[in-house]
GULUMGU-607423 format. One line per 10 residues: number of its first residue (from 1); for each residue x, y, z of N, C-alpha, C. Coordinates in nm, 2 decimals. Example, Ala and Ser with C-alpha at 12.3 -4.5 7.8 and 13.67 -1.06 7.14 Angstrom:
2
1	1.32/-0.57/0.78/1.23/-0.45/0.78/1.32/-0.33/0.78; 1.28/-0.22/0.71/1.37/-0.11/0.71/1.29/0.00/0.79
//
This chain:
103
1	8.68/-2.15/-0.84/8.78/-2.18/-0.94/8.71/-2.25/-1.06; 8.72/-2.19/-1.21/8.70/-2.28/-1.29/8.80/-2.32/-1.39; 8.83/-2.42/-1.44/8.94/-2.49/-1.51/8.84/-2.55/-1.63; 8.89/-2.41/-1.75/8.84/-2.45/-1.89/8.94/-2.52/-2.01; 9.04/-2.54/-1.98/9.15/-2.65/-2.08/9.28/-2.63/-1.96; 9.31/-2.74/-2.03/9.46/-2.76/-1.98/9.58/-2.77/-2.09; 9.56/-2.75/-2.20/9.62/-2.71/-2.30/9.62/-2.60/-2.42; 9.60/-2.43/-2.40/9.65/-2.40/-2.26/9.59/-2.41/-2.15; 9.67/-2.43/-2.04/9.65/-2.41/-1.93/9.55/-2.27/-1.90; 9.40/-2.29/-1.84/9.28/-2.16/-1.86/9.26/-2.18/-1.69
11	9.26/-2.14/-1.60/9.20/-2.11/-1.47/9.16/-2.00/-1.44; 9.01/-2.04/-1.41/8.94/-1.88/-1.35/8.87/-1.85/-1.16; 8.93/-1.73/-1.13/8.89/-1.70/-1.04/8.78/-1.64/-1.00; 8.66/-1.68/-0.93/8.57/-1.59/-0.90/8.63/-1.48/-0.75; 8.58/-1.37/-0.81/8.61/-1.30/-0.69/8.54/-1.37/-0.52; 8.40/-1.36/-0.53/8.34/-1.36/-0.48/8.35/-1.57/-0.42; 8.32/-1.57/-0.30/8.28/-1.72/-0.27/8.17/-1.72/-0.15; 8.22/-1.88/-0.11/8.11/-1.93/0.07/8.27/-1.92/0.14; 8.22/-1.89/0.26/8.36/-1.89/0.40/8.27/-1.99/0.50; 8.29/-2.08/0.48/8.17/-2.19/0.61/8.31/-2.26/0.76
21	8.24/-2.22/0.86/8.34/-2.22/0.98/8.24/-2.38/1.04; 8.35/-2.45/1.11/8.28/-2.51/1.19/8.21/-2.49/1.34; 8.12/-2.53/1.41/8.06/-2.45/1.49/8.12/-2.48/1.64; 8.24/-2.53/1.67/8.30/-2.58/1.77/8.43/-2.56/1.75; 8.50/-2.51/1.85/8.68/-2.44/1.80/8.74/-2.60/1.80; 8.83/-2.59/1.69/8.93/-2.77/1.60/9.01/-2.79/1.73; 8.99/-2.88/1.74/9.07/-2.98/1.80/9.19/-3.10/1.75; 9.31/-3.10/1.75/9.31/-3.20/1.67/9.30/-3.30/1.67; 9.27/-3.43/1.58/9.20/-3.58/1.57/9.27/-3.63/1.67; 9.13/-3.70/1.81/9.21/-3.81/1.90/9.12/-3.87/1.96
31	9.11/-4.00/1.98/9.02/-4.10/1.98/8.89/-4.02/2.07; 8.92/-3.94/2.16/8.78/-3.90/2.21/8.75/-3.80/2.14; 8.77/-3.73/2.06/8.68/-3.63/1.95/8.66/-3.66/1.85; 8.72/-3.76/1.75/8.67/-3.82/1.67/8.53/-3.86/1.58; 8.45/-3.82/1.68/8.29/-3.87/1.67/8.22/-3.70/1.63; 8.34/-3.60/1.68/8.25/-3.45/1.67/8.25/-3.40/1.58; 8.13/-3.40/1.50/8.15/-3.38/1.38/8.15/-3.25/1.34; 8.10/-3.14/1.45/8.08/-3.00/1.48/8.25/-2.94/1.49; 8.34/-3.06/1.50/8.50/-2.95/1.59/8.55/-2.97/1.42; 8.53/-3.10/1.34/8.61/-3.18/1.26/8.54/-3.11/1.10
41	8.43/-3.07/1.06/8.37/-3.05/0.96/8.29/-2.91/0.94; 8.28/-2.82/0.82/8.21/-2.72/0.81/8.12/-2.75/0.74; 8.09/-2.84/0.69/7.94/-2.89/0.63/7.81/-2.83/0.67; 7.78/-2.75/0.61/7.62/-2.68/0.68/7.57/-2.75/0.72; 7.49/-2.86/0.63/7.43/-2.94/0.64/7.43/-3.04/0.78; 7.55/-3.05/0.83/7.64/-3.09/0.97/7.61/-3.02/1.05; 7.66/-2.87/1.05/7.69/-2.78/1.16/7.56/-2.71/1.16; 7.44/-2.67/1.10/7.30/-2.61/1.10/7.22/-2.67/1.22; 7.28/-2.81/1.24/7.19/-2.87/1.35/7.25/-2.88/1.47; 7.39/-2.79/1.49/7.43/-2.78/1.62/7.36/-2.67/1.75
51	7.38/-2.63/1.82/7.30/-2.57/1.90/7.39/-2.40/1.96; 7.53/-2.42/1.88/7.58/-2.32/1.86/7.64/-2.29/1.75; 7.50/-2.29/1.66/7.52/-2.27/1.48/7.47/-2.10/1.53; 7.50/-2.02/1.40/7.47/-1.87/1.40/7.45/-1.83/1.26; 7.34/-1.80/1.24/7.30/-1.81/1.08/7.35/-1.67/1.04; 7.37/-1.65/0.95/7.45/-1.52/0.87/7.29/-1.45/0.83; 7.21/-1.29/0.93/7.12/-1.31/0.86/7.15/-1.18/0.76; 7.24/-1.12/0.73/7.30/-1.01/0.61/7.40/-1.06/0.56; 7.39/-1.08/0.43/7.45/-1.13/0.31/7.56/-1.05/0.26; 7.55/-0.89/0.32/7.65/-0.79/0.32/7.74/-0.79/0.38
61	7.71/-0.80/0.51/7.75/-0.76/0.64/7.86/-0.87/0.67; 7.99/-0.84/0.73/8.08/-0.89/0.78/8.07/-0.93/0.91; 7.93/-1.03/0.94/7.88/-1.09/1.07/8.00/-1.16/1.09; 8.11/-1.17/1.18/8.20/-1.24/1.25/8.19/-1.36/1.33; 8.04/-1.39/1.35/7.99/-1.48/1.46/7.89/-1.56/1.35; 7.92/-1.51/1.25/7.82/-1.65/1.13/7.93/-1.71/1.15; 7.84/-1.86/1.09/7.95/-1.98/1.04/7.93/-1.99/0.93; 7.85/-1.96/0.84/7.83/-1.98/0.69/7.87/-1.77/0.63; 7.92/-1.72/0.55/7.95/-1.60/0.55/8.02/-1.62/0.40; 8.01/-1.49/0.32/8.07/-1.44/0.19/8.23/-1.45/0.24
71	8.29/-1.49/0.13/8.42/-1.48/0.16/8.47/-1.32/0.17; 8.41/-1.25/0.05/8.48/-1.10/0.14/8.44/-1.05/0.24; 8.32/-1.11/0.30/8.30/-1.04/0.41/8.45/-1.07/0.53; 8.48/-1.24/0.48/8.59/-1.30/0.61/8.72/-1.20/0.56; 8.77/-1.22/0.43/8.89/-1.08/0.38/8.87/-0.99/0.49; 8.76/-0.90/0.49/8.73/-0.79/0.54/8.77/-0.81/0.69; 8.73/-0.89/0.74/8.77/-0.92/0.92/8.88/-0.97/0.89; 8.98/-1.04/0.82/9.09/-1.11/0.84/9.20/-0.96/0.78; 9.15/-0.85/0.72/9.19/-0.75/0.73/9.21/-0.64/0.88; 9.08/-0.65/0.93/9.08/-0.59/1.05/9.12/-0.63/1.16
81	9.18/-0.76/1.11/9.28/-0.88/1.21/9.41/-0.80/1.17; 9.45/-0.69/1.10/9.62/-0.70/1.07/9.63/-0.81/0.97; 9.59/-0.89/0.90/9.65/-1.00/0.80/9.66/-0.89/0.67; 9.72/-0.96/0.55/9.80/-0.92/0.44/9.70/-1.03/0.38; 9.57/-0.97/0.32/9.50/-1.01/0.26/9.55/-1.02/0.14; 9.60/-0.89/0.08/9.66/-0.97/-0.07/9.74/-1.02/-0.09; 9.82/-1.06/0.01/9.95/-1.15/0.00/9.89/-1.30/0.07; 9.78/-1.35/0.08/9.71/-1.43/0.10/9.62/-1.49/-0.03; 9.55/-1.42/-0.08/9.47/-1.41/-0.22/9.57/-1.48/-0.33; 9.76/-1.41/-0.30/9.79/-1.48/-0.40/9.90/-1.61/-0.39
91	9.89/-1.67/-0.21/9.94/-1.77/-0.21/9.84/-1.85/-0.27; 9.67/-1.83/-0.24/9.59/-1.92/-0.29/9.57/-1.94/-0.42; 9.62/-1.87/-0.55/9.63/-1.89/-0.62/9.74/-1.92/-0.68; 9.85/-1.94/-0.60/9.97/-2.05/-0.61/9.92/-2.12/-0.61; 9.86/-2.21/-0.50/9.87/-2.32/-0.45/9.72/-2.37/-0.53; 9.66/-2.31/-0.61/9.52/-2.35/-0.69/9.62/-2.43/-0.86; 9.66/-2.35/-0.88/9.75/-2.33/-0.99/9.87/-2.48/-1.01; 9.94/-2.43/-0.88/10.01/-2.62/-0.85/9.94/-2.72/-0.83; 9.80/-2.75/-0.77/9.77/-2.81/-0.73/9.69/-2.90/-0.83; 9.68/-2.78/-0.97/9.61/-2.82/-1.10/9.71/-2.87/-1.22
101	9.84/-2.79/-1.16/9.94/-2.90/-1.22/9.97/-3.00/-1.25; 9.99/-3.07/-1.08/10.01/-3.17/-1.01/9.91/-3.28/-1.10; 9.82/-3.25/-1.10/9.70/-3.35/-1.17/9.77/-3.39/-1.33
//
């Protein structure tokens, strides 16, 4: 997203992005997970040093099992999940739009 005035109001969408997963299925926050920084954070930088990181090695390819991946590639599987990818695309750009409001 880039935001070039606010008077008018200018927001731009890139089609394209990063989809970064964490490398441990979320748990939610409770004093004994708290410290995992693998369940709680998708930070590469974080998750590259876990020992069930999975490097994305096609930049095309809709690898399912990367944790770092193109966002259309995740569309593409969150398609082949049955989701309503475009009715997704444009709650996020509600909620980019209000959330630029709000400011």
């Amino acid at each position: 997203m880039l935001l070039t005035g606010v008077n008018p109001l200018r927001i731009y969408l890139f089609e394209e992005g990063l989809a970064r997963f964490a490398t441990e299925l979320y748990k939610p926050a409770k004093r004994d997970n708290m410290d995992n920084l693998f369940m709680h954070l998708t930070n590469y930088a974080i998750n590259k040093k876990s020992s069930a990181y999975q490097q994305n090695d096609d930049d095309e390819a809709a690898d399912e099992s990367a944790h770092k991946r193109s966002l259309s590639s995740l569309y593409e599987h969150l398609e082949n999940l049955g989701y309503d990818v475009k009715s997704l695309k444009l709650k996020i750009e509600d909620l980019i739009v209000k959330t630029i409001i709000t400011a």
